[in-house]
C-alpha positions as CSV (number, residue, x, y, z in Angstrom):
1,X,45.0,112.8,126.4
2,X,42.6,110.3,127.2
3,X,41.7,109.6,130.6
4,X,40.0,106.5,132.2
5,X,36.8,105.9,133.8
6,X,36.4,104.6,137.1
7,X,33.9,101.8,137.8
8,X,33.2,101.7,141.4
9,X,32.5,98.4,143.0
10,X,29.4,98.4,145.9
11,X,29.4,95.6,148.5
12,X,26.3,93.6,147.7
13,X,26.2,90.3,148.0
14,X,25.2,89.1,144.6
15,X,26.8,86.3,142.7
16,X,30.8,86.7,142.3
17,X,31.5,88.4,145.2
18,X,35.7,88.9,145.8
19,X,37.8,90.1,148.7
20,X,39.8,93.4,148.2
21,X,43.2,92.9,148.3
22,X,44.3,95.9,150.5
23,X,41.4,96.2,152.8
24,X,39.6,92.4,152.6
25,X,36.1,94.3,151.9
26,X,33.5,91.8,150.4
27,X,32.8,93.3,146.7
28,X,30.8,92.0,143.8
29,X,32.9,91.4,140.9
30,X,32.1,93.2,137.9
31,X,33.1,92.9,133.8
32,X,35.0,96.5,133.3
33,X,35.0,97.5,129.7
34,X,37.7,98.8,127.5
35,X,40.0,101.6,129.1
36,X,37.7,101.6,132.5
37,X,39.3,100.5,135.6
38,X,37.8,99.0,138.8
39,X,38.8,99.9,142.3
40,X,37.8,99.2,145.8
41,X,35.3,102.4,146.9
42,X,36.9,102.0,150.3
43,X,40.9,101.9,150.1
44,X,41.0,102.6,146.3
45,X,42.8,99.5,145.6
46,X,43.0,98.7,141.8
47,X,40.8,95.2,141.2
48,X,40.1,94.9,137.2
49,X,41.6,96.5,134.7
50,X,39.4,96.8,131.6
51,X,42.0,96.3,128.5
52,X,42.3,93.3,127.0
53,X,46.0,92.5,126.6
54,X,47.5,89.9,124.7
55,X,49.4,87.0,126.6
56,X,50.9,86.4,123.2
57,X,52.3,90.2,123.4
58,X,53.9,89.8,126.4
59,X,55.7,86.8,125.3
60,X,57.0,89.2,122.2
61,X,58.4,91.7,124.8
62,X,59.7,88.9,126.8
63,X,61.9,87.4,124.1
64,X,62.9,90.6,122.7
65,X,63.9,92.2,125.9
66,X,66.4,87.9,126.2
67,X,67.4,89.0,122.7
68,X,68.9,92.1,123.8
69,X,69.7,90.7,127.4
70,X,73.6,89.5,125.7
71,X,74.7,92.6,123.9
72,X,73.4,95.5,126.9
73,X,75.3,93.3,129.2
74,X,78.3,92.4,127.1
75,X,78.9,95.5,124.7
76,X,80.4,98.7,126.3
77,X,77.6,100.8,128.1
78,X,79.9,104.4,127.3
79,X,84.2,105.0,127.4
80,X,86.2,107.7,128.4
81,X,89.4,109.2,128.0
82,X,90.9,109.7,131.4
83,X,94.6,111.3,131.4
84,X,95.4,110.0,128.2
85,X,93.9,106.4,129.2
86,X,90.7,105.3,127.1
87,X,88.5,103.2,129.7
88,X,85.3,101.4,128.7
89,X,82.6,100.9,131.3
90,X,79.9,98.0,131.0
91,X,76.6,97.1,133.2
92,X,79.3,94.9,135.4
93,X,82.3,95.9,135.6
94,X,82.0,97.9,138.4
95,X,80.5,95.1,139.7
96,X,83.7,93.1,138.8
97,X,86.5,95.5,140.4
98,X,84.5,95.5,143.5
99,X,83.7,91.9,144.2
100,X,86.7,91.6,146.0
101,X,86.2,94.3,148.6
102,X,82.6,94.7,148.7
103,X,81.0,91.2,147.7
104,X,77.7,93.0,149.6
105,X,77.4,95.7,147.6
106,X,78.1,93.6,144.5
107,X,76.1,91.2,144.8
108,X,73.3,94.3,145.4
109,X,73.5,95.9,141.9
110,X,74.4,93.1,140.5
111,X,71.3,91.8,141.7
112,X,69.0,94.8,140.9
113,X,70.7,95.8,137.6
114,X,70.8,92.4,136.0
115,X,69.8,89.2,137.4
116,X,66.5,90.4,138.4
117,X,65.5,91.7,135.5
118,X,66.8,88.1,133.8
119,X,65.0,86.1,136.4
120,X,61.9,88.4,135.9
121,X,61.5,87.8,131.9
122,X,62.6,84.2,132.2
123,X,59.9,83.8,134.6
124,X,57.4,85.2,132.6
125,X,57.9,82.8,129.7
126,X,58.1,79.3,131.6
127,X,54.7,81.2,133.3
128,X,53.3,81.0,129.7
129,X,54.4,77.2,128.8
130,X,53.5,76.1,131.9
131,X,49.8,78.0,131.7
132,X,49.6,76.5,127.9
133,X,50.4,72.7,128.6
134,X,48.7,72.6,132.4
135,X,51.5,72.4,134.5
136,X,50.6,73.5,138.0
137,X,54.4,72.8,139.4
138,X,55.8,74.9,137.0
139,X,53.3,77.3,137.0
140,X,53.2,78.2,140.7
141,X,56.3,78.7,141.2
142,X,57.0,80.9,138.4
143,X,54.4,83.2,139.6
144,X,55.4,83.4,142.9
145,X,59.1,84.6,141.4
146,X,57.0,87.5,139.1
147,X,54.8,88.9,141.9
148,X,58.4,88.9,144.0
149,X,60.9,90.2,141.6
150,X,58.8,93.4,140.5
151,X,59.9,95.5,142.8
152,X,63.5,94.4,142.5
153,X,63.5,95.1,139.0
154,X,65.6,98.5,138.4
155,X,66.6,98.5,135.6
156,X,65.2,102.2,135.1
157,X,67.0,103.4,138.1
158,X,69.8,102.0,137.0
159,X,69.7,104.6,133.8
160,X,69.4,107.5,135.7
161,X,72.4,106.8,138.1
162,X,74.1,106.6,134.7
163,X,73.1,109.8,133.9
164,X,74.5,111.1,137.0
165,X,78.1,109.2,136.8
166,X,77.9,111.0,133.4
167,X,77.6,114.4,134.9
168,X,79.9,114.1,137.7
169,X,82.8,112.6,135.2
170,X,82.2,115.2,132.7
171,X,84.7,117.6,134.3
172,X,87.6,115.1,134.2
173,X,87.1,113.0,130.8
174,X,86.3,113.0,127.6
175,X,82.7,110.9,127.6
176,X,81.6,108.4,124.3
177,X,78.6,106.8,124.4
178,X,78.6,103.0,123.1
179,X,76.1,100.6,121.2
180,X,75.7,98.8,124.9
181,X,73.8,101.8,126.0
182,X,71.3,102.0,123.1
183,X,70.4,98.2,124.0
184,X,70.4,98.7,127.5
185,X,68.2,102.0,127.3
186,X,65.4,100.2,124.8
187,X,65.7,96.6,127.4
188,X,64.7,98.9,130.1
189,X,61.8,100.4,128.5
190,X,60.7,97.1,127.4
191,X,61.0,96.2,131.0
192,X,58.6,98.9,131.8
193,X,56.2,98.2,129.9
194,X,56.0,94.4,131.0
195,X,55.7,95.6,134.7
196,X,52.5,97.7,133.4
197,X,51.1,94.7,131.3
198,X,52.0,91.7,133.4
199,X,49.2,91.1,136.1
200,X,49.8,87.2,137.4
201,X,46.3,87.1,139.0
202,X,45.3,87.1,135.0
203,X,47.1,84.3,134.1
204,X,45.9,82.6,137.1
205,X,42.1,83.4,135.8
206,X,43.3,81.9,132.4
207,X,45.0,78.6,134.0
208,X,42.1,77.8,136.1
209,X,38.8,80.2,135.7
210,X,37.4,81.0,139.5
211,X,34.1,79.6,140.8
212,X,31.6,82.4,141.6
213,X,31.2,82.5,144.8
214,X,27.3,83.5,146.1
215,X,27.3,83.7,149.9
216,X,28.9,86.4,151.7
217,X,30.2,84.3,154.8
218,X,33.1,83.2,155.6
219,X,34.6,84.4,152.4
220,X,38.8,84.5,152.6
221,X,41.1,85.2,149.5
222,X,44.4,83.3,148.5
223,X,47.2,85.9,148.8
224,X,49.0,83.6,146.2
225,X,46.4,83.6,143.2
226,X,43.8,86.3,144.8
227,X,40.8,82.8,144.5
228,X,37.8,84.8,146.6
229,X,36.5,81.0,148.3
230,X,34.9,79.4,151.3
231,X,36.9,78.9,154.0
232,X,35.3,76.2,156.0
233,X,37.7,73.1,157.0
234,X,39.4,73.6,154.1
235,X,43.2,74.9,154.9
236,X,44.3,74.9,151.2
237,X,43.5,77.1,148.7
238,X,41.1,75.3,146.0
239,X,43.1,76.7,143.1
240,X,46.9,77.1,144.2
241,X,46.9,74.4,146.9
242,X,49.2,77.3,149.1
243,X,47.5,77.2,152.9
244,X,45.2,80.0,153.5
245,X,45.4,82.4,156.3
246,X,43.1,85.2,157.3
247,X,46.1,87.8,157.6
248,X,49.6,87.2,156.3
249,X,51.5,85.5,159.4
250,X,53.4,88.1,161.7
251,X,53.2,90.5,159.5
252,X,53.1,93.3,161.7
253,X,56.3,91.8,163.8
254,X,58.2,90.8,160.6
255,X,58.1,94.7,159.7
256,X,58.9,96.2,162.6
257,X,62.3,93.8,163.1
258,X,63.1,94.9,159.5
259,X,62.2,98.7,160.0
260,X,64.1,99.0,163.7
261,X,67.4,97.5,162.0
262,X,67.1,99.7,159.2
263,X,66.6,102.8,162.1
264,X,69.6,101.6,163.2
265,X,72.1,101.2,159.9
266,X,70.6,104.7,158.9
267,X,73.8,106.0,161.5
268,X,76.3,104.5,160.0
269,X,74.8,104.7,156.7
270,X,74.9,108.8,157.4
271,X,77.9,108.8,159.5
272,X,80.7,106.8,157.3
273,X,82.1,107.5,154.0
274,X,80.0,106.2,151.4
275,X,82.9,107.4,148.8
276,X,86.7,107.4,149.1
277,X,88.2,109.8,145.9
278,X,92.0,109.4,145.4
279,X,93.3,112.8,143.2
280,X,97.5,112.6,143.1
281,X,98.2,111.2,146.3
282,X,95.6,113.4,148.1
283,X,92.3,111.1,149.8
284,X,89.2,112.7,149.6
285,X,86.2,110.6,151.9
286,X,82.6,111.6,151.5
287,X,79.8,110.8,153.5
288,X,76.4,111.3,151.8
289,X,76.1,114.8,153.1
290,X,79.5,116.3,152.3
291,X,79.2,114.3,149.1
292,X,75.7,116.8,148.3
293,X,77.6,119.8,149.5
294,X,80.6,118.8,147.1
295,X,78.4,118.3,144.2
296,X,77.1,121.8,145.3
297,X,80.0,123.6,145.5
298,X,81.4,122.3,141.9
299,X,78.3,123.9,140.6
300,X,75.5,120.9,140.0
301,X,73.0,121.5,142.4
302,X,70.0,119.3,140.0
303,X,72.6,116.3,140.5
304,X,73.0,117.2,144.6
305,X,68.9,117.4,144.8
306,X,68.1,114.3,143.5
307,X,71.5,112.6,145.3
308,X,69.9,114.3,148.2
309,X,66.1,113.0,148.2
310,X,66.8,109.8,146.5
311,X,69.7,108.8,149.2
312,X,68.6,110.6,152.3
313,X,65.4,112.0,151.9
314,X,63.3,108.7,151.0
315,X,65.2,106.3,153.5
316,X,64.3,108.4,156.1
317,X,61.0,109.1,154.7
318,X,60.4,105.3,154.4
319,X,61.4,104.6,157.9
320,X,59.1,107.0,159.1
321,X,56.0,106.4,157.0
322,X,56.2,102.6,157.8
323,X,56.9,103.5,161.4
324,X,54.0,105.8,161.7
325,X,51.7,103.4,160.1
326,X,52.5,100.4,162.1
327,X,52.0,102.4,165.4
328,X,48.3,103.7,163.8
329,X,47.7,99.7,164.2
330,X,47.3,99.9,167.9
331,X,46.8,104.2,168.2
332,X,44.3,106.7,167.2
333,X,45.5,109.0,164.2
334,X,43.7,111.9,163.0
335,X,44.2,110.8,159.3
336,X,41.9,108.5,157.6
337,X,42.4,104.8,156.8
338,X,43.0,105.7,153.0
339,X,45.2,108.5,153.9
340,X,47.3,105.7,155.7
341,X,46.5,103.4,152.2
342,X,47.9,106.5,150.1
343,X,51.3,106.9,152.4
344,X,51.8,103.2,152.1
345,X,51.8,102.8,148.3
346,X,53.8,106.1,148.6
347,X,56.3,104.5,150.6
348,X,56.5,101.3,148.5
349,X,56.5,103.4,145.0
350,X,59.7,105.2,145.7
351,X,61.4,102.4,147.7
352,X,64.1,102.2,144.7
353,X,65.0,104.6,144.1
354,X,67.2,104.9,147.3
355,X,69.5,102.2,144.9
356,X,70.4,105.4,143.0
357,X,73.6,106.1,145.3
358,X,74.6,102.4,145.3
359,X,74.7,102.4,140.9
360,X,76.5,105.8,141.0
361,X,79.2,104.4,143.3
362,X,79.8,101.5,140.9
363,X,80.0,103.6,138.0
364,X,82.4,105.7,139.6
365,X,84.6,102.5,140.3
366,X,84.7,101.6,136.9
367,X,85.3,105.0,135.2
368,X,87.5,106.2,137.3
369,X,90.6,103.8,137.1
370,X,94.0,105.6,137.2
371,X,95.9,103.8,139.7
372,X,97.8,106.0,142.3
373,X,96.9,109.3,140.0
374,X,93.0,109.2,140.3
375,X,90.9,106.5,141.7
376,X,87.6,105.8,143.4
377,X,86.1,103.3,146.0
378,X,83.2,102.7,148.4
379,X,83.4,103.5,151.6
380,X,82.4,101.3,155.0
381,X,79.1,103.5,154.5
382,X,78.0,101.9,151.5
383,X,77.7,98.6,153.2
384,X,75.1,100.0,155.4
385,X,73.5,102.5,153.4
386,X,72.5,98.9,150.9
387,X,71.5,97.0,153.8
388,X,69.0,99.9,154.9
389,X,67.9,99.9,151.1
390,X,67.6,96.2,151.3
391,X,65.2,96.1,154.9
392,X,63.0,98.7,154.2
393,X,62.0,97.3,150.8
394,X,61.7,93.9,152.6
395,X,59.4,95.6,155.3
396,X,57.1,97.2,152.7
397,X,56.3,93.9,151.5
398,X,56.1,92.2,154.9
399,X,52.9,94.8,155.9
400,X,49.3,93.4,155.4
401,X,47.6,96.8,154.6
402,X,44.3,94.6,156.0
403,X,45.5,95.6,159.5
404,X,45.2,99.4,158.9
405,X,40.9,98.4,158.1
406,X,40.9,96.1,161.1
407,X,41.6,98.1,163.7
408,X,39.7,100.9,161.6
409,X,36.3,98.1,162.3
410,X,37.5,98.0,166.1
411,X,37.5,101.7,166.7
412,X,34.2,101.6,164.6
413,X,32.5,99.3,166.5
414,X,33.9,100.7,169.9
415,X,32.4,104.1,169.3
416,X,29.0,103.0,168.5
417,X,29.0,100.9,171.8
418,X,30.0,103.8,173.7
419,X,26.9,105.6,172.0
């Protein structure tokens, strides 16, 4: 397997210099050549890729994965035969029996599952006619939606919770897998492959090229288009015309209100049922930890480990990683600023995946459809187990990593003034 170089970038003041991203380090902007990547030599954020993608390839991939978009979503994802009834199970209808009950929780997958990936592709290709005929209103805002919608985009998630409503309705039914799943499955490779390839600063570089920029003060970048400029009395960026700030506004308070209300739905999250199994008249509730020890017990213990890290493990894992960070901001730590870089992108990486729980549940709904004899619904704890999805996602976003090097450069320059 080949692996990739790594083309280091040293803080000279030479002409194009750039701001990192993560840790606002001035850098001098370098050509990287095929299969080498460049990264900051201070928080190891990625800043140039060295392939040379085609725009016009991920216009391909955009229009294939809108081809397949109606029949993944409208053709039978699998059926079973339940009791001597044959149901069939889509992307929504899960979705659809719940609205009713749980419009929250509904509106969640639905969300995740389908309309962000749809807004995410459609995005990219009115990105690509506006970038083609010039047109900056059409253009910005389209980017905006890409560099927003990534994360929500789960299309890969969703699969695997599949997988696991598989396993855990094999002992009742007969299971058939359907055409809707093939298109579904290849959509949502195609959909990983355009959140590789799709980098918006590129097609921001292509609309409008940046002006190299020679002198090292007073330097700030756009955190809409990533323009390294002068920021004199300007208050706009040159390229994007979004206002420029230093640091992203209250971004340290805007994390912590979103990571304390998380804290505090984690209780009823853990506490409530997050499932409510009805089998002949007898109900069976199931918070998240009797529902591991169930799964357990009827001997899948792979299912009940990654039911257990995906839906308790990494919430709490989030909550504290974010929490620990933020209170590094005003603290001494004995780990490094990078370390703190690596935990965050940790953190943000396996964000999803806590939606895992939330698409098992509406599989579950839709399979398991037998009126009194055997049914299955949420419980009260789904509602807050999505909203803690829901914050801590939001407050990954919310944190400028910039403040974890700032108060890194105060502690700096505080030691060498006591020496």
């Amino acid at each position: 397997m080949r692996t990739q170089s790594v083309t280091r970038l040293e803080p000279q003041p030479r002409t194009g210099l750039i701001r990192c991203p993560g840790c606002d380090l001035v850098l001098t902007g370098c050509e990287t050549d095929w299969d080498h990547l460049a990264v900051c030599p201070r928080c190891a954020t990625k800043l140039q890729q060295g392939r040379r993608l085609s725009f016009n390839g991920e216009l391909a991939i955009a229009l294939t994965v809108l081809v397949l978009f109606l029949p993944a979503h409208g053709l039978p994802l699998l059926s079973i035969n339940l009791l001597g009834k044959d149901i069939s199970a889509s992307v929504l209808t899960g979705a659809n029996l719940l609205w009713t009950s749980y419009p929250f929780v509904t509106a969640l997958v639905v969300f995740c599952a389908s309309l962000a990936p749809l807004l995410f592709t459609l995005a990219i290709l009115v990105m690509h006619l506006a970038r083609r005929h010039g047109n900056i209103r059409l253009f910005r805002p389209t980017v905006t939606l890409i560099d927003h919608l990534r994360h929500w985009v789960m299309a890969d998630v969703f699969m695997v919770s599949l997988a696991i409503a598989c396993f855990k309705i094999q002992d009742y039914a007969e299971l058939r897998f359907s055409l809707g799943l093939a298109c579904y499955a290849t959509l949502q490779i195609l959909l990983s492959v355009l959140l590789v390839r799709v980098n918006t600063r590129r097609y921001w570089d292509a609309y409008l090229a940046p002006k190299p920029v020679t002198s090292i003060h007073n330097l700030i970048r756009c955190d809409h288009c990533g323009l390294t400029q002068y920021h004199g009395t300007q208050t706009h960026c040159q390229r994007c015309e979004r206002p420029l700030h230093v640091r992203l506004l209250r971004s340290e308070q805007k994390t912590w209100a979103c990571l304390l209300t998380a804290a505090v739905f984690l209780l009823p999250a853990n506490l409530y049922p997050i499932s409510i199994f009805f089998s002949n008249g007898i109900r069976l509730e199931d918070t998240i930890f009797s529902g591991v020890a169930s799964l357990i017990n009827n001997g899948m213990p792979g299912i009940a480990a990654i039911i257990f890290t995906a839906s308790i493990i990494v919430p709490v894992a989030k909550i504290l990683g974010l929490g620990f960070i933020l209170i590094s901001l005003h603290t001494s730590v004995a780990i490094t600023p990078r370390q703190r870089m690596w935990l965050y992108r940790s953190v943000k990486w396996i964000g999803k995946w806590s939606m895992m729980d939330l698409f098992v549940i509406a599989f579950m709904v839709a399979l398991v459809d037998r009126g009194r004899i055997m049914d299955f619904t949420p419980g009260p704890g789904a509602i807050a187990f999505g909203i803690v999805v829901v914050l801590t996602m939001l407050a990954t976003d919310l944190l400028d990593t910039r403040l974890i090097w700032d108060h890194h450069e105060r502690q700096t320059r505080r030691a060498d003034a006591n020496h």
